[in-house]
PDBQT receptor file of N, H, CA, C and O in Angstrom, charges set to zero:
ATOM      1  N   UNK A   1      10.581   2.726  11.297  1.00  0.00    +0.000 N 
ATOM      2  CA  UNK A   1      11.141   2.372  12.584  1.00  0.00    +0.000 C 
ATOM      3  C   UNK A   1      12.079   1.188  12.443  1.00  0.00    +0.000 C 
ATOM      4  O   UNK A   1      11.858   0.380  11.540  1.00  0.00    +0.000 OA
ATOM      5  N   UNK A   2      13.421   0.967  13.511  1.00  0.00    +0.000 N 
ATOM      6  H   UNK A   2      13.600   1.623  14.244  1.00  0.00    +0.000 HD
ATOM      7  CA  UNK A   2      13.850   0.001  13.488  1.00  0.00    +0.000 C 
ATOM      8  C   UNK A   2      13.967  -0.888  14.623  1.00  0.00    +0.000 C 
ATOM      9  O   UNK A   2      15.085  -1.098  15.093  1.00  0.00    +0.000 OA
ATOM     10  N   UNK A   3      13.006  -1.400  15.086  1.00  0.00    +0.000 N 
ATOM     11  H   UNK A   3      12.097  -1.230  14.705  1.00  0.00    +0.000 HD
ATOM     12  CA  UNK A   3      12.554  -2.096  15.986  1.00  0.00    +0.000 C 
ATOM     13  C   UNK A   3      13.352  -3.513  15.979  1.00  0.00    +0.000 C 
ATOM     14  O   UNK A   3      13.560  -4.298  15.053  1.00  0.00    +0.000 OA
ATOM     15  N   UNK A   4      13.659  -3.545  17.116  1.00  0.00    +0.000 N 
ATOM     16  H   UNK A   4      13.490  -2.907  17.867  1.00  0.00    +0.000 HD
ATOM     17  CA  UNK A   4      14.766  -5.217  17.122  1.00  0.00    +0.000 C 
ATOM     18  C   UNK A   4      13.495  -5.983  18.268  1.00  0.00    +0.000 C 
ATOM     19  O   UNK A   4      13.289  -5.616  19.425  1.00  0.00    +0.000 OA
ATOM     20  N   UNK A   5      12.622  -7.358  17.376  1.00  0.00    +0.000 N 
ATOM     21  H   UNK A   5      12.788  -7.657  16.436  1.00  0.00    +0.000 HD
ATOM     22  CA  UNK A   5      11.743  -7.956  18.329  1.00  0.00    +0.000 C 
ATOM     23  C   UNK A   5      12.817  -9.221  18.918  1.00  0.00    +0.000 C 
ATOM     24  O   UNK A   5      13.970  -9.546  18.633  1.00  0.00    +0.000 OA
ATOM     25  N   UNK A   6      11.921  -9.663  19.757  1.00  0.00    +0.000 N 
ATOM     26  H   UNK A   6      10.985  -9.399  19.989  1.00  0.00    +0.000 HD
ATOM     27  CA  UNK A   6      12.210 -10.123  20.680  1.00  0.00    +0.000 C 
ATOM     28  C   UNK A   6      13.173 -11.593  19.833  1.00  0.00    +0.000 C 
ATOM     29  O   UNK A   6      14.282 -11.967  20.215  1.00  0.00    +0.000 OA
ATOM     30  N   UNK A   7      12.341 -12.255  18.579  1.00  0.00    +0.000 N 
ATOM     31  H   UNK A   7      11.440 -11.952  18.269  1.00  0.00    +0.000 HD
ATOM     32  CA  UNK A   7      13.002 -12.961  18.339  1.00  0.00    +0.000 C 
ATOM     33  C   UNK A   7      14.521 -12.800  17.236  1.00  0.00    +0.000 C 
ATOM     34  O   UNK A   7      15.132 -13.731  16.711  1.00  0.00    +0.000 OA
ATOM     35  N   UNK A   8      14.737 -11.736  17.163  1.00  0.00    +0.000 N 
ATOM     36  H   UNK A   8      14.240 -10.980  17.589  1.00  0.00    +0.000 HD
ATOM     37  CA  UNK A   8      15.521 -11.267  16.603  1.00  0.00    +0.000 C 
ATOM     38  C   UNK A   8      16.740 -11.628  17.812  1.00  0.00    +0.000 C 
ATOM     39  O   UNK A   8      17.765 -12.278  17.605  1.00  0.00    +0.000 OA
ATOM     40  N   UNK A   9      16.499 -11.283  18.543  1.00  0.00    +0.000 N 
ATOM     41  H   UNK A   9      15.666 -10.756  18.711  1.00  0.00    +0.000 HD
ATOM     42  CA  UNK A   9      17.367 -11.270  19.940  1.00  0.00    +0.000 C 
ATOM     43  C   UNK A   9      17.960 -12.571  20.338  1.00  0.00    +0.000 C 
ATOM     44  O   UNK A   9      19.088 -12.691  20.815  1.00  0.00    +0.000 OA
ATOM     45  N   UNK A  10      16.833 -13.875  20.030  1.00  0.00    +0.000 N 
ATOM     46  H   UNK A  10      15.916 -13.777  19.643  1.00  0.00    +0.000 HD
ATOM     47  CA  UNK A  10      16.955 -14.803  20.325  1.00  0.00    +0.000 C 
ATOM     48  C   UNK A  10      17.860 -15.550  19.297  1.00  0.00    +0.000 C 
ATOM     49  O   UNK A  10      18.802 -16.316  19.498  1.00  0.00    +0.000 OA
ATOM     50  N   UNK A  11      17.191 -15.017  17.914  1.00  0.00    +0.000 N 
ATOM     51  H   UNK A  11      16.426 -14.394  17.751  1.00  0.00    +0.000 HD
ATOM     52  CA  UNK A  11      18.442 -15.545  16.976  1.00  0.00    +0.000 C 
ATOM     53  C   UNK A  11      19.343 -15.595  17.057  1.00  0.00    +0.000 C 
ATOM     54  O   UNK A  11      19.891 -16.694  16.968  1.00  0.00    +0.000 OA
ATOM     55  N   UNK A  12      20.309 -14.056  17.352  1.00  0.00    +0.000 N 
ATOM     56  H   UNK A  12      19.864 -13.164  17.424  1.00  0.00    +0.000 HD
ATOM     57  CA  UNK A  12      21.467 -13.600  17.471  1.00  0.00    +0.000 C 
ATOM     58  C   UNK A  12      22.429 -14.090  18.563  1.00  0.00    +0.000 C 
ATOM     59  O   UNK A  12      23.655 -14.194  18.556  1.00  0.00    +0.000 OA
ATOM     60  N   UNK A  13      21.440 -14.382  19.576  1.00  0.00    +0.000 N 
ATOM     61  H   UNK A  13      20.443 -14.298  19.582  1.00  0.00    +0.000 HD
ATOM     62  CA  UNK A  13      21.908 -15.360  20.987  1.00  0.00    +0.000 C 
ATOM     63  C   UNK A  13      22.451 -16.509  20.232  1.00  0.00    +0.000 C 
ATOM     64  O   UNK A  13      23.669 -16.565  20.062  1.00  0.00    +0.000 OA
ATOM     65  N   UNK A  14      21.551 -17.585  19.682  1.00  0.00    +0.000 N 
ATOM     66  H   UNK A  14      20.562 -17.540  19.819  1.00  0.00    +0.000 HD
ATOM     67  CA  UNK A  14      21.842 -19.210  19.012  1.00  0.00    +0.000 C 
ATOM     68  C   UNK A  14      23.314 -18.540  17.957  1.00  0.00    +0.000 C 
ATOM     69  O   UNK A  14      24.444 -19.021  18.040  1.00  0.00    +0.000 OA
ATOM     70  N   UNK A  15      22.974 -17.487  17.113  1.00  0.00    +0.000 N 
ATOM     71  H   UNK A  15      22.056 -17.097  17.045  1.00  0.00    +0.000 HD
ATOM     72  CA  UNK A  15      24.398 -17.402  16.157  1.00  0.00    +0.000 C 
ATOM     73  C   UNK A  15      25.245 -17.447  16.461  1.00  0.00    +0.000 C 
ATOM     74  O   UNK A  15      26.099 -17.965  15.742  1.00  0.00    +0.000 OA
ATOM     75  N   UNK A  16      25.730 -16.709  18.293  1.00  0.00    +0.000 N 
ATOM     76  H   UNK A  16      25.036 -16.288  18.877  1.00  0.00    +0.000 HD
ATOM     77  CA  UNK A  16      26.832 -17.096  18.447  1.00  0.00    +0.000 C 
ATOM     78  C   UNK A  16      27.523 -18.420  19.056  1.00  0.00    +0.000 C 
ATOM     79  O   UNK A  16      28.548 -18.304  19.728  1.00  0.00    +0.000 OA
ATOM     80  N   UNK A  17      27.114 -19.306  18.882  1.00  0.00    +0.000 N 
ATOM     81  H   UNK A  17      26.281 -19.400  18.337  1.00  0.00    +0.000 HD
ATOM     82  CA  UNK A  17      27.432 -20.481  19.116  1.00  0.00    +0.000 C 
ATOM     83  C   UNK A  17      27.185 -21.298  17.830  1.00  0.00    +0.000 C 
ATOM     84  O   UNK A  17      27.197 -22.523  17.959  1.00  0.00    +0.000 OA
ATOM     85  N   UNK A  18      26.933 -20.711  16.455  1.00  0.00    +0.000 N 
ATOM     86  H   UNK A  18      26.923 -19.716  16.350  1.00  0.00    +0.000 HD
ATOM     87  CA  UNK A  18      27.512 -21.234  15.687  1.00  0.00    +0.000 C 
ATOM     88  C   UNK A  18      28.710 -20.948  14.713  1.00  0.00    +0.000 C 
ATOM     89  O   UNK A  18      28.992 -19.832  14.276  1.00  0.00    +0.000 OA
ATOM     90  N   UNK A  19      29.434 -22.223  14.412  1.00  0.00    +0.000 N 
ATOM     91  H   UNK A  19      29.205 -23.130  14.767  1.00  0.00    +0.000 HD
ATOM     92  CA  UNK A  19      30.878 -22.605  13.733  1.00  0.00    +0.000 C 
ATOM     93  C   UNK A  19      30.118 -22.020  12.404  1.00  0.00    +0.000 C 
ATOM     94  O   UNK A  19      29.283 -22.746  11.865  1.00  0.00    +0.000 OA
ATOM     95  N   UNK A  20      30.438 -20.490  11.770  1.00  0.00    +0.000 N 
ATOM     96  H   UNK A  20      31.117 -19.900  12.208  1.00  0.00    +0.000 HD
ATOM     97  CA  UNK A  20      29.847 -20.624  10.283  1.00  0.00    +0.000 C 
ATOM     98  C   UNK A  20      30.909 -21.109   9.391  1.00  0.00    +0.000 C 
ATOM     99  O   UNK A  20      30.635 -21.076   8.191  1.00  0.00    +0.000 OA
ATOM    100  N   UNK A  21      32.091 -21.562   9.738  1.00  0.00    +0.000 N 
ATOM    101  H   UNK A  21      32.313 -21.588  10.712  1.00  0.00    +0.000 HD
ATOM    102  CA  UNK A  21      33.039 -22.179   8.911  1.00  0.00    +0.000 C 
ATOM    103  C   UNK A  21      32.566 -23.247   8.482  1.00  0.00    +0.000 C 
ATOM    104  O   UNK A  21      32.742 -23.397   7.273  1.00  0.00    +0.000 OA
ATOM    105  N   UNK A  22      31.995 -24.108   9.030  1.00  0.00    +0.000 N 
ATOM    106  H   UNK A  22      31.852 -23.985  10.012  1.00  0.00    +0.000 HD
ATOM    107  CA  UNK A  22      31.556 -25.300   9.101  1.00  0.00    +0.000 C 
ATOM    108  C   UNK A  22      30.428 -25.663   8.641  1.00  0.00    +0.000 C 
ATOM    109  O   UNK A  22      30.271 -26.752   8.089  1.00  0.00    +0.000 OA
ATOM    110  N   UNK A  23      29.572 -24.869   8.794  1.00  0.00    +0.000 N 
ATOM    111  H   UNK A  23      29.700 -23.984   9.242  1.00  0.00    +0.000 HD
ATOM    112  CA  UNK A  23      28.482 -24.772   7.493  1.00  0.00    +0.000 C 
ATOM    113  C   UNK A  23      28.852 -24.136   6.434  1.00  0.00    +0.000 C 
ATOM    114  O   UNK A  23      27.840 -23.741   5.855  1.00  0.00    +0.000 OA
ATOM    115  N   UNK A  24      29.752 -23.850   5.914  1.00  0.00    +0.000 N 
ATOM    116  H   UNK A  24      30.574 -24.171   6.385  1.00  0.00    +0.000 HD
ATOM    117  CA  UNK A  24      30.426 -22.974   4.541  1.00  0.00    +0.000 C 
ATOM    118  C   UNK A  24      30.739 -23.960   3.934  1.00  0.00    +0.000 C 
ATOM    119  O   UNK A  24      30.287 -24.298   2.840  1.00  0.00    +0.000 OA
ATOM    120  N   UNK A  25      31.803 -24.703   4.785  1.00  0.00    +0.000 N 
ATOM    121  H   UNK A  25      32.170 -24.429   5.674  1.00  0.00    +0.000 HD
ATOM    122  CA  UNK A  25      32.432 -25.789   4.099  1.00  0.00    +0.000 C 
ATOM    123  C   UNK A  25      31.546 -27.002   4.303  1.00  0.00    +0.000 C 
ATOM    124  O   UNK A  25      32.119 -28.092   4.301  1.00  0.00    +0.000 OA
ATOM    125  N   UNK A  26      30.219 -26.975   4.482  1.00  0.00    +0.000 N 
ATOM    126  H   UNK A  26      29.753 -26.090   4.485  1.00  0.00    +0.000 HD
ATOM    127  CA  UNK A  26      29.314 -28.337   4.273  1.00  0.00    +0.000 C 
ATOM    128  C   UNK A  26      28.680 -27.979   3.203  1.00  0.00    +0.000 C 
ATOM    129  O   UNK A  26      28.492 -28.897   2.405  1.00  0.00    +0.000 OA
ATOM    130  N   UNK A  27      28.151 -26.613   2.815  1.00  0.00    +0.000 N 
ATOM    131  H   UNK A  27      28.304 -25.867   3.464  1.00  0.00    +0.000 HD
ATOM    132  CA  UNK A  27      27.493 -26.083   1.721  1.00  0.00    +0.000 C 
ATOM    133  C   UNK A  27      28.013 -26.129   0.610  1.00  0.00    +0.000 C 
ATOM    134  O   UNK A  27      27.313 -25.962  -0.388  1.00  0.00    +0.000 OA
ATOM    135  N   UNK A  28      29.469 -26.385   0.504  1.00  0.00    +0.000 N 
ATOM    136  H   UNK A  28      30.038 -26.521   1.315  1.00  0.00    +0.000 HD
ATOM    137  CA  UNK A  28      30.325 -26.350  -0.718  1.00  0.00    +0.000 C 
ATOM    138  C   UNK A  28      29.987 -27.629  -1.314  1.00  0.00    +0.000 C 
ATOM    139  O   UNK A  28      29.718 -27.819  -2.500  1.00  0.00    +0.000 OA
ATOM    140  N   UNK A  29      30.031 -28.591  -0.270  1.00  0.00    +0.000 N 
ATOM    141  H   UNK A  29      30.250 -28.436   0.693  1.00  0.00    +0.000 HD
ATOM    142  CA  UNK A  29      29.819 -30.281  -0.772  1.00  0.00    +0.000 C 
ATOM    143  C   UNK A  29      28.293 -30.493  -1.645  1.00  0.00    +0.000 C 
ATOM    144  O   UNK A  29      27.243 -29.888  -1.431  1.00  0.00    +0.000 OA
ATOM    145  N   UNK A  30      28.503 -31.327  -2.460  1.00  0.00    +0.000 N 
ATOM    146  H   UNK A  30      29.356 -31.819  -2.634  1.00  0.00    +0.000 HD
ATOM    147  CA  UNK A  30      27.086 -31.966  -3.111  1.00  0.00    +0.000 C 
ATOM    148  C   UNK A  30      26.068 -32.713  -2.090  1.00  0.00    +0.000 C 
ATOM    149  O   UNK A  30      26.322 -33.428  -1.121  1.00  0.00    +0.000 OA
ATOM    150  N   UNK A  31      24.881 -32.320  -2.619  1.00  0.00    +0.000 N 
ATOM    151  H   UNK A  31      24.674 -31.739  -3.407  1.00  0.00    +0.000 HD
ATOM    152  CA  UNK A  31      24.458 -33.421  -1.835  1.00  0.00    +0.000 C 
ATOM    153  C   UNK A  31      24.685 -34.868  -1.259  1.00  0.00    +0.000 C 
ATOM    154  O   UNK A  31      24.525 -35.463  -0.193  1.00  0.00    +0.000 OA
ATOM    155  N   UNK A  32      25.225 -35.164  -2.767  1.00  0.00    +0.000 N 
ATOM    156  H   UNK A  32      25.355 -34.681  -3.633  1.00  0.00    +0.000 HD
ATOM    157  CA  UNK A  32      25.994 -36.621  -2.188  1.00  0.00    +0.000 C 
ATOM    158  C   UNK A  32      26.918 -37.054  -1.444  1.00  0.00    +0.000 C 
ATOM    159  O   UNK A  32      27.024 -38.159  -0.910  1.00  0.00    +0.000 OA
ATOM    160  N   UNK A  33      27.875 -35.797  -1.401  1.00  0.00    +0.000 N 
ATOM    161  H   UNK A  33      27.789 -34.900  -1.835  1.00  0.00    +0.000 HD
ATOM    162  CA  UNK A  33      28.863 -35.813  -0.866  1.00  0.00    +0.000 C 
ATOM    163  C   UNK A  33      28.643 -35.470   1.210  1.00  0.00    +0.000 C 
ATOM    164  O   UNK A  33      29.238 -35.799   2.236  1.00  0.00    +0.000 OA
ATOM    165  N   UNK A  34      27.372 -34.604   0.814  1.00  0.00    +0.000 N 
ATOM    166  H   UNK A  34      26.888 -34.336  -0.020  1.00  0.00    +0.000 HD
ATOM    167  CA  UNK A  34      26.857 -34.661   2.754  1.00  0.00    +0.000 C 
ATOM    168  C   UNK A  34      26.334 -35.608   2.662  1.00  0.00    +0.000 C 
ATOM    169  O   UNK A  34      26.524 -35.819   3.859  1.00  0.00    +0.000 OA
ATOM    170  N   UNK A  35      25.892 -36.322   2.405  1.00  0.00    +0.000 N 
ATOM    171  H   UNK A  35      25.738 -36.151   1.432  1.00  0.00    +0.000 HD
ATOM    172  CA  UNK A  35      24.864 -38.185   2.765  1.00  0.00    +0.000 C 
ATOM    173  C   UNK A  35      25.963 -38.618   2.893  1.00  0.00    +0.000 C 
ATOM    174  O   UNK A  35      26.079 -38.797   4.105  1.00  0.00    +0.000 OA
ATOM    175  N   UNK A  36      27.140 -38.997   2.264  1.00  0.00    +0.000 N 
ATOM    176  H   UNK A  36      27.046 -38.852   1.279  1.00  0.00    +0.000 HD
ATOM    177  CA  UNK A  36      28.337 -39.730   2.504  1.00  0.00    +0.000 C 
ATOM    178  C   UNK A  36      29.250 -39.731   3.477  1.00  0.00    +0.000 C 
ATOM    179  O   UNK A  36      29.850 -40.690   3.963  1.00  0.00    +0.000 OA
ATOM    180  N   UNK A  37      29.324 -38.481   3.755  1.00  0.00    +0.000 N 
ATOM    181  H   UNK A  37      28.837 -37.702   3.361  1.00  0.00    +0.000 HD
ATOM    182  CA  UNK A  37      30.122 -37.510   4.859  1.00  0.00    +0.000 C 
ATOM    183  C   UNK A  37      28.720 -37.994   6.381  1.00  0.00    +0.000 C 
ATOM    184  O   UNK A  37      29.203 -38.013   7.513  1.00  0.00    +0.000 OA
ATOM    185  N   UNK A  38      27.939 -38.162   6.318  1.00  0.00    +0.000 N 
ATOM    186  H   UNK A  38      27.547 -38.147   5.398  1.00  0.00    +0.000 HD
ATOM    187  CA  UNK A  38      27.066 -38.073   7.507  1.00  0.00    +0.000 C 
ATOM    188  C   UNK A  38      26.880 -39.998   7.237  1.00  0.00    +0.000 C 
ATOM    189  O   UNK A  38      26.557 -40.576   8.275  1.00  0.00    +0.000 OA
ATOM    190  N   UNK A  39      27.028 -40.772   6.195  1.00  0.00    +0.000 N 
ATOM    191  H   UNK A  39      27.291 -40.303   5.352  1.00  0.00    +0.000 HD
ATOM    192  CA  UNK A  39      27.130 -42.126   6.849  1.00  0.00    +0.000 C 
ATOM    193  C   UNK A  39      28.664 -42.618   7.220  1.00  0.00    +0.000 C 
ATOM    194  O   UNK A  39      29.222 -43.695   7.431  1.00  0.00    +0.000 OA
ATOM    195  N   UNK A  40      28.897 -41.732   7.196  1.00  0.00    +0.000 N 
ATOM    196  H   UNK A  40      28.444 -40.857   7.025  1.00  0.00    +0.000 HD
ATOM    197  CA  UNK A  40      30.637 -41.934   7.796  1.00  0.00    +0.000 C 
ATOM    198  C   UNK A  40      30.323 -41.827   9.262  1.00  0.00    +0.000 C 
ATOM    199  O   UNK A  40      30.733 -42.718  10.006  1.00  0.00    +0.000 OA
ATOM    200  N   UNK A  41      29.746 -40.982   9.668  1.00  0.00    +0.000 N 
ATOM    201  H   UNK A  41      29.413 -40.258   9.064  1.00  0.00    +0.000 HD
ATOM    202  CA  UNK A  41      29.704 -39.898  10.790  1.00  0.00    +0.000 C 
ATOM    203  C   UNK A  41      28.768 -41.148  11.439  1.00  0.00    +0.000 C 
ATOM    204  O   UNK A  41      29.310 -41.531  12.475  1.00  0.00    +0.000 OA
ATOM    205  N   UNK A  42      27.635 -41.837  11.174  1.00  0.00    +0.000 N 
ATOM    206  H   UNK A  42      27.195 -41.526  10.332  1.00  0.00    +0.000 HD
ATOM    207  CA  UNK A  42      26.987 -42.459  12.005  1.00  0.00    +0.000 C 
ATOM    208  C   UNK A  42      27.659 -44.220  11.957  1.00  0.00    +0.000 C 
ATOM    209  O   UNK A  42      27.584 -44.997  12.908  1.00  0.00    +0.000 OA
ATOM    210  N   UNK A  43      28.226 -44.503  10.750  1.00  0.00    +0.000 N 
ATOM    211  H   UNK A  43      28.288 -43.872   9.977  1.00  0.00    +0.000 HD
ATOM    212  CA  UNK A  43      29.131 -45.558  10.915  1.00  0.00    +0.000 C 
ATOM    213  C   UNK A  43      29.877 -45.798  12.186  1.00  0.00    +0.000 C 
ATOM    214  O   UNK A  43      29.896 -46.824  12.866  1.00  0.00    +0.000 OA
ATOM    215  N   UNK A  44      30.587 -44.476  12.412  1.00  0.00    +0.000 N 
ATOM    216  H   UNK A  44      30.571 -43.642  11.860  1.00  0.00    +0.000 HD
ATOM    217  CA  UNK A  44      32.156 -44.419  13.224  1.00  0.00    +0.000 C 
ATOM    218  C   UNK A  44      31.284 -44.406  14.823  1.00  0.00    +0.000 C 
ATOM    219  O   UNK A  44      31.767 -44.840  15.869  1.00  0.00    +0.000 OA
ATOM    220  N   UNK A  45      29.868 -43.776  14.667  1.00  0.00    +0.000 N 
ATOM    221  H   UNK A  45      29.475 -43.423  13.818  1.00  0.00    +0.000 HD
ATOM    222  CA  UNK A  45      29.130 -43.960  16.249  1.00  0.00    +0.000 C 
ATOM    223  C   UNK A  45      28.794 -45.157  16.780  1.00  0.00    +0.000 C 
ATOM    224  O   UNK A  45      28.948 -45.432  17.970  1.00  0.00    +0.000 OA
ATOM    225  N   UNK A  46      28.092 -46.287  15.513  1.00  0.00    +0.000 N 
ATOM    226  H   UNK A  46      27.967 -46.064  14.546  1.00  0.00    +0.000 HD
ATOM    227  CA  UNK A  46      28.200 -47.530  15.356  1.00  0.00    +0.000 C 
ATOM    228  C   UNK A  46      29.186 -48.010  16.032  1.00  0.00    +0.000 C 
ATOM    229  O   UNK A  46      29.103 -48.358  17.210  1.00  0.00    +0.000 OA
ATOM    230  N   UNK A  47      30.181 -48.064  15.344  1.00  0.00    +0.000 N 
ATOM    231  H   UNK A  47      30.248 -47.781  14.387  1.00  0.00    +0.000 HD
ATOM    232  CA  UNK A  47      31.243 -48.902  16.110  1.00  0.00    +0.000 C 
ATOM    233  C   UNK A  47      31.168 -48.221  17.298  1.00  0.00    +0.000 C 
ATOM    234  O   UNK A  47      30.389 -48.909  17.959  1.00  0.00    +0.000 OA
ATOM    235  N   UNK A  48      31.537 -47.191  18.042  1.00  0.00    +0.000 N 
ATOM    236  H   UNK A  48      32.170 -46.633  17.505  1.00  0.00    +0.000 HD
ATOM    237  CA  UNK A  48      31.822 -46.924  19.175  1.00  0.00    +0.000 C 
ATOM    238  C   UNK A  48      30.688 -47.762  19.899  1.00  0.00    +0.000 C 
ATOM    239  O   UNK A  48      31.124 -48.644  20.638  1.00  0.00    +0.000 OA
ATOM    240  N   UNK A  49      29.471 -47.658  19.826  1.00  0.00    +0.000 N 
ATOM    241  H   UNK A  49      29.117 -46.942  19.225  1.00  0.00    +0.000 HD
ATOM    242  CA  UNK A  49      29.057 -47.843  20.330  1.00  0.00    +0.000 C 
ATOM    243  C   UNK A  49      28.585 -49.419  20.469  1.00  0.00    +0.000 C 
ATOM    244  O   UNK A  49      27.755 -49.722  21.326  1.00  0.00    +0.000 OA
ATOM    245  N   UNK A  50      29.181 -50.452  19.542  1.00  0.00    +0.000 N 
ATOM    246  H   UNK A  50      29.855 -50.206  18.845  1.00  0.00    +0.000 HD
ATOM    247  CA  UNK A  50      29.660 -51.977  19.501  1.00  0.00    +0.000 C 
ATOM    248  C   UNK A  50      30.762 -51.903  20.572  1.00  0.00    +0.000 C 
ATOM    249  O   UNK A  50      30.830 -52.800  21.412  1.00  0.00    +0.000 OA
ATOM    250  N   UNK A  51      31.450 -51.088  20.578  1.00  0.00    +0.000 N 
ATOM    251  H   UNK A  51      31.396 -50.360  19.895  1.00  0.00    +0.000 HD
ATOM    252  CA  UNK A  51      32.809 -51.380  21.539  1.00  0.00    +0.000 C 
ATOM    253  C   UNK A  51      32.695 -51.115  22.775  1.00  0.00    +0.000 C 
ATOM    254  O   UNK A  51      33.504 -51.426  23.650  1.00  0.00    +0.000 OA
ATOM    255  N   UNK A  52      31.467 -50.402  22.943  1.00  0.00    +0.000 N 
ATOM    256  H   UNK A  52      30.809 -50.149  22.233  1.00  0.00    +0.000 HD
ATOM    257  CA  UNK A  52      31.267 -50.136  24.415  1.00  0.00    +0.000 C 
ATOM    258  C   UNK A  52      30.195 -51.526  25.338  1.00  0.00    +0.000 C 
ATOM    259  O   UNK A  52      30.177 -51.989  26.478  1.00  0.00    +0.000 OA
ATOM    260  N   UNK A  53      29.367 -51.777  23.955  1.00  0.00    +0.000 N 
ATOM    261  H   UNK A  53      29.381 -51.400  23.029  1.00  0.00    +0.000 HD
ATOM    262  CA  UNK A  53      28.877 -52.981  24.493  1.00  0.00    +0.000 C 
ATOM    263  C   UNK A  53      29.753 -53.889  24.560  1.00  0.00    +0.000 C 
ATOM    264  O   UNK A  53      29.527 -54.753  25.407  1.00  0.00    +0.000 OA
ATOM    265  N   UNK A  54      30.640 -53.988  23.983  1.00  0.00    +0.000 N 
ATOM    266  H   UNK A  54      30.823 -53.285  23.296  1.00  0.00    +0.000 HD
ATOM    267  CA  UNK A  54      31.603 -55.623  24.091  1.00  0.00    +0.000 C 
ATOM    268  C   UNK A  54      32.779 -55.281  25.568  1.00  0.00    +0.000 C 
ATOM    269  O   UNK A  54      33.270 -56.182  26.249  1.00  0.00    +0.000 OA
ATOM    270  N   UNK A  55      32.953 -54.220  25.723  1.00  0.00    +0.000 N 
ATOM    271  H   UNK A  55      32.554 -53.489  25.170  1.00  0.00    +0.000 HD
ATOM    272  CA  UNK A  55      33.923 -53.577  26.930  1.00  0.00    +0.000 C 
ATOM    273  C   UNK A  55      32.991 -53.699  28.586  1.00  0.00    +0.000 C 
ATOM    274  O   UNK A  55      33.349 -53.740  29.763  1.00  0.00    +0.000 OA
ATOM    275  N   UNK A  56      31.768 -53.722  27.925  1.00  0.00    +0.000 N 
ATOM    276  H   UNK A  56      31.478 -53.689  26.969  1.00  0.00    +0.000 HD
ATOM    277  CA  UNK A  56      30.559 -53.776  29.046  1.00  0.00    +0.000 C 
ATOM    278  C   UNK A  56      30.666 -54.992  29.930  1.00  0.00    +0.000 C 
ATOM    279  O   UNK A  56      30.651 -55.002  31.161  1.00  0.00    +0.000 OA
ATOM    280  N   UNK A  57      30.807 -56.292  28.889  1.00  0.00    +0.000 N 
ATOM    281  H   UNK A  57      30.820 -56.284  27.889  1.00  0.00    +0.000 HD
ATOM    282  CA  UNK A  57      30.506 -57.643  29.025  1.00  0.00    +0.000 C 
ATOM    283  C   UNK A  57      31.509 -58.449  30.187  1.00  0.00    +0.000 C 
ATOM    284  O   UNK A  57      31.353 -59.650  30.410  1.00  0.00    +0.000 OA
TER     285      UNK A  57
């Protein structure tokens, strides 16, 4: 039989809302290279979020 369950359904729902480009091209990188790439990424939130406190004041 080829039975499609319920969470099969649900998967396929979440897939389309994902970018698989974007996990292709994160999978290509080394590990080191995503830790580096993701303290970039929380660096640059950092600041934003210094600038919003100092814009606050």
């Amino acid at each position: 039989m080829n039975e499609i369950s319920s969470i099969d359904l649900i998967i396929e729902e979440y897939k389309k809302g994902v970018d698989r480009t974007l996990l292709e091209e994160n999978l290509k990188l080394s590990y080191t290279e995503r830790v580096e790439k993701l303290q970039k990424l929380l660096n640059a939130f950092e600041e934003l979020k210094n600038a919003k406190r100092l814009n606050s004041i």
